[in-house]
Structure formats: structure tokens, C-alpha cells
C-alpha angles and dihedrals in degrees: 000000000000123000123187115196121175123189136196111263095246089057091038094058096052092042131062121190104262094047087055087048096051097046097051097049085043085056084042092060104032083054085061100030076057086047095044090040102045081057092043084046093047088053088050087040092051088050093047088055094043094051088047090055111031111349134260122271112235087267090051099046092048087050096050088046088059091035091057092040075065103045090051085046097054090038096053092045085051083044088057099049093058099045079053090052095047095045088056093054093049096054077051098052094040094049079048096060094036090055079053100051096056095043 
């Protein structure tokens, strides 16, 4: 299969190939892992609620205590892409205001 993109020059010019690539199959996936994750988080949801009521059977418990060690895996790796983000925008905004300082 065969597949033609253009993009406007000023797109072109920030962004190569395989970046674009990348970027596109990581979205892909993200869109089904959401998919995948907001099922795995009703399920957790349904527990908390449960325990909250009327208490969780063994199973149950054992379940919602595998059920939140995914959700804080998922949250800290969301926690680190966006330290990573915001560490990009300060080293941004730091080279800008150096560029300014020596004009």
C-alpha cells in the first residue's frame, strides 16, 4: 500500500518523515490503549463503589488492589509526559529570553 501526504511548507520544514510517522502510530495506539483503559477504569470504578456500599468479597478486593496498581501506573507515566513537556517549554522559554538578553 501506498500512502501521499503534503504538507504545507511551513509544516514540512518542523517536521521529518519519520517524526510524523511516529507521531501518527503513537496517537493510533493511545486512541485504543484509551479505549482498552476507560473499560479496565469502569470495572475499578464499579469496585470502589461497591466497597464504599457494601464491601468487596476476597476476589474483589484482590481485583481492585490490581485494578488501582493500573491506574497509578498509567497516572505516573501520564505524570512523566508532561514533566517532560513542561520541561521542554521551560528550556524554550529560557534559550528565548536568553536570545533577548543579548539583542
Amino acid at each position: 500500500m501506498s500512502v501521499t501526504i503534503t504538507l504545507p511548507e511551513p509544516l514540512a520544514g518542523r517536521l521529518s518523515l519519520p517524526d510524523l510517522a511516529a507521531d501518527l502510530l503513537a496517537r493510533a495506539l493511545d486512541e485504543t490503549g484509551d479505549a482498552i483503559w476507560y473499560e479496565v477504569n469502569q470495572r475499578r470504578l464499579v469496585l470502589l463503589l461497591k466497597s464504599a456500599k457494601n464491601g468487596l468479597t476476597s476476589r474483589e478486593a484482590h481485583e481492585l488492589q490490581e485494578l488501582q496498581t493500573l491506574a497509578d501506573q498509567r497516572l505516573e507515566a501520564l505524570d512523566a509526559e508532561r514533566l517532560s513537556e513542561v520541561g521542554r517549554m521551560e528550556r524554550e522559554v529560557n534559550a528565548a529570553l536568553h536570545a533577548t538578553e543579548e539583542r
